[in-house]
Every structure is written in structure tokens, then in C-alpha cells.
C-alpha positions in Angstrom: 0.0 0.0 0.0 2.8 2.2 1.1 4.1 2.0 -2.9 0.5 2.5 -4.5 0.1 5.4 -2.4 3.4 7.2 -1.7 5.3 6.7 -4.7 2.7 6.2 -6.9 0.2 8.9 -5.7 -2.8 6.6 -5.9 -5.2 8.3 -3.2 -6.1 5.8 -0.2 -9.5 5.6 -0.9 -8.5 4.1 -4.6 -6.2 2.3 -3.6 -8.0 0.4 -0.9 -11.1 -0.1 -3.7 -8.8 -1.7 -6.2 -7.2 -4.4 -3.5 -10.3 -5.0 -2.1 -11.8 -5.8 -5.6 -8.9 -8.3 -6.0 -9.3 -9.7 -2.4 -12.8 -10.0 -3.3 -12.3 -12.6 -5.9 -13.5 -16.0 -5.9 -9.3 -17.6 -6.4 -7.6 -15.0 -4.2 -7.0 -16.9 -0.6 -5.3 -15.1 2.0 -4.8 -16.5 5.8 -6.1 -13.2 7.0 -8.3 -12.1 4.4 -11.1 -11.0 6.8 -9.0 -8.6 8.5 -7.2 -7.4 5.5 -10.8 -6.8 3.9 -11.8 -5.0 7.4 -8.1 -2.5 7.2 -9.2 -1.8 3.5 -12.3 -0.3 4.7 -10.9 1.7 7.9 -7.5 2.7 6.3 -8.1 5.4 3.8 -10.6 7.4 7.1 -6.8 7.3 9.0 -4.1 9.8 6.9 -2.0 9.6 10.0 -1.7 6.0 10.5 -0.4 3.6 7.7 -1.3 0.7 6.7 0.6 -1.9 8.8 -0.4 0.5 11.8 -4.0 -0.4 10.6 -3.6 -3.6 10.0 -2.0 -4.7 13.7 -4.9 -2.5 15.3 -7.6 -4.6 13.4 -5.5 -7.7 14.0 -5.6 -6.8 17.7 -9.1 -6.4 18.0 -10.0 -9.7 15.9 -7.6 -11.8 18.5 -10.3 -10.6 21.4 -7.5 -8.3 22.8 -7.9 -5.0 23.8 -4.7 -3.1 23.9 -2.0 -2.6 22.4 1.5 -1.4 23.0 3.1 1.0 20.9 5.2 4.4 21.3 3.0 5.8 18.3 0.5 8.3 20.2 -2.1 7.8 16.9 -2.5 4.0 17.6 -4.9 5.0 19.9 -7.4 5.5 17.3 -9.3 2.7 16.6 -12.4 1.8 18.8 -11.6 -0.7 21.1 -8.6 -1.0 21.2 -6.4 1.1 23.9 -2.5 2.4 23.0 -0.8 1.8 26.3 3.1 3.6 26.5 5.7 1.2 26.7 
């Protein structure tokens, strides 16, 4: 995601649309496809955060936990899941 829309310039929301039309598709498996799909949808609402910042909070939350630890002051952004300071 990071090349798509950094180097490339492809806006979030785009981006996200054209990987979760791929993810979407009948012969695309992926062990974690559910939370990718889930990230797809809540990255491009989060400028600040990136993708793999997104993707470990949504991970969090579909692993029943509730917190998660990180220096990074905007992980404490997604519902549900509480940033504690290491």
C-alpha cells in the first residue's frame, strides 16, 4: 500500500477499492483475508496512520484483545482498542 500510495500517488481511498476488488475474488486466498478486507475499509478514514499501523490494530481487535502497545501516540485511534506507553 505504502508504494501505491506514496510513490505512486494513488489516493487511499482508490487504492483500498482496487485491492479489495482483488481480495474479493473467488481464487484470491489469503490466511487473514477478513482482516485485510476490514483494514481496507478503515484505512483510507486514517491519513496519519499507515497501513501496517492499521492492520496490527484490526488484528488486535479480531484476536479478542484490547490493547495494544506502541510508542506511536495515533495508535490509539481505533475503537476498542487502547495504546498503552511502553
Amino acid at each position: 500500500m505504502f508504494v501505491l500510495n506514496q510513490i505512486y500517488d494513488i489516493p487511499r481511498a482508490d487504492a483500498a477499492h482496487q485491492i479489495t476488488v482483488l481480495l474479493s475474488l473467488q481464487g484470491i486466498v489469503a490466511a487473514t483475508k477478513a482482516e485485510l478486507l476490514v483494514t481496507l475499509d478503515y484505512w483510507p478514514r486514517q491519513s496519519p496512520l499507515s497501513f501496517a499501523d492499521c492492520y496490527h490494530l484490526v488484528t488486535t481487535k479480531s484476536l479478542g484483545l484490547d490493547a495494544i502497545y506502541s510508542f506511536d501516540k495515533k495508535m490509539g485511534r481505533y475503537p476498542g482498542v487502547e495504546r498503552i506507553e511502553p
